[in-house]
N, C-alpha and C positions, 0 to 999 in steps of 0.2 A: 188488308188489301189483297184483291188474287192476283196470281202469280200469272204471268203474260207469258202463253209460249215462245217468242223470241228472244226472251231473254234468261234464256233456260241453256239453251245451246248453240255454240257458235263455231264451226269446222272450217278447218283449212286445208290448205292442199300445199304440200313441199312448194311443189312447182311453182308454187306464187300464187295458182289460184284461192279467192277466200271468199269468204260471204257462208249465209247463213241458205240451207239445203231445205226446203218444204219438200214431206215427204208425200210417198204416194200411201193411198188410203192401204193399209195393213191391218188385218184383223189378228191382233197380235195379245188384247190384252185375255182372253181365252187362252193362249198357246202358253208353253215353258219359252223360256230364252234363258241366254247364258253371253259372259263376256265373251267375244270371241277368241280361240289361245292365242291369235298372232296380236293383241291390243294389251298394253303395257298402260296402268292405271299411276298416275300422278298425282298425291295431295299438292293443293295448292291454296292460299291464302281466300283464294275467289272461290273455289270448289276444287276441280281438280282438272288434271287435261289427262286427255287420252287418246295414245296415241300405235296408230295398226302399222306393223313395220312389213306388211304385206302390201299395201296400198302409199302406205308415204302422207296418210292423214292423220291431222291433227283437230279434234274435237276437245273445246272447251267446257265443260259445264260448271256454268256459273251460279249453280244453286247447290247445298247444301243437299235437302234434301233427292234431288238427282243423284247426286255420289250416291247417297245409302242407298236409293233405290236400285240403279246398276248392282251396286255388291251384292243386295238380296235378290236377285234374281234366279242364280244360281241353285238357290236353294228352296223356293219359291216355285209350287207346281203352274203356276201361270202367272201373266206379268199385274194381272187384278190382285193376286194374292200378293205378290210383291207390295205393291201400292199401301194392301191394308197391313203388311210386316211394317212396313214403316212410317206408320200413321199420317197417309195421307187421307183427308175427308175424303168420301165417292164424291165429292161435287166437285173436290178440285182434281179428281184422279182424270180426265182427258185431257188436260193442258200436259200434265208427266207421260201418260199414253201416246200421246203425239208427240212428244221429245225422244223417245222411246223409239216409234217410228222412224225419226230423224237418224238414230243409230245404227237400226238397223237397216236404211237404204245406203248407206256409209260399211256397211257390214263391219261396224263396231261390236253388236251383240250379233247372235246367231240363234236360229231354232235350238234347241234339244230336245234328243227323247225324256217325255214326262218319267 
């Protein structure tokens, strides 16, 4: 079955606000990206939460292969290479691209120099 972008990622806010953040179009799967240093990564039974002690949010990701994709980013000259480090098919690579997106308008990940 493919995998449905909303149910990939789910953010919160301290302050009470919650719900799921549609991001703005980013051309991001070209670029490097990296965790950003102020996001502290959580295993969790679901996938994992991550959470920016900069901002005071809390992002869910509720898919497995999400987590690995985030970890490999870092080392991962752009976020397409990421995608194919951890085997996801090109056909289902913009459902994770757009998750991805979700991250970083939350400034979970960040640019890096390649």
């Amino acid at each position: 079955t493919p995998v449905e972008f909303d149910s990939l990622v789910e953010e919160v806010s301290i302050d009470g606000m919650c719900g799921v953040y549609w991001p703005m179009t980013l051309t991001l799967a070209g670029s490097a990206w990296q965790l950003h240093p102020r996001v502290s990564v959580r295993p969790e039974p679901f996938g994992a939460l991550l959470y920016h002690f900069g901002t005071r949010k809390l992002s869910f990701l509720k898919d497995r292969t999400l987590v690995a994709l985030v970890a490999a980013l870092g080392d991962a000259p752009t976020a397409r290479a990421a995608c194919d480090s951890v085997g996801i098919h090109p056909d289902a690579q913009t459902v994770y691209l757009r998750a991805l997106e979700t991250l970083a308008t939350s400034n979970m990940i960040e640019v890096r120099a390649a």
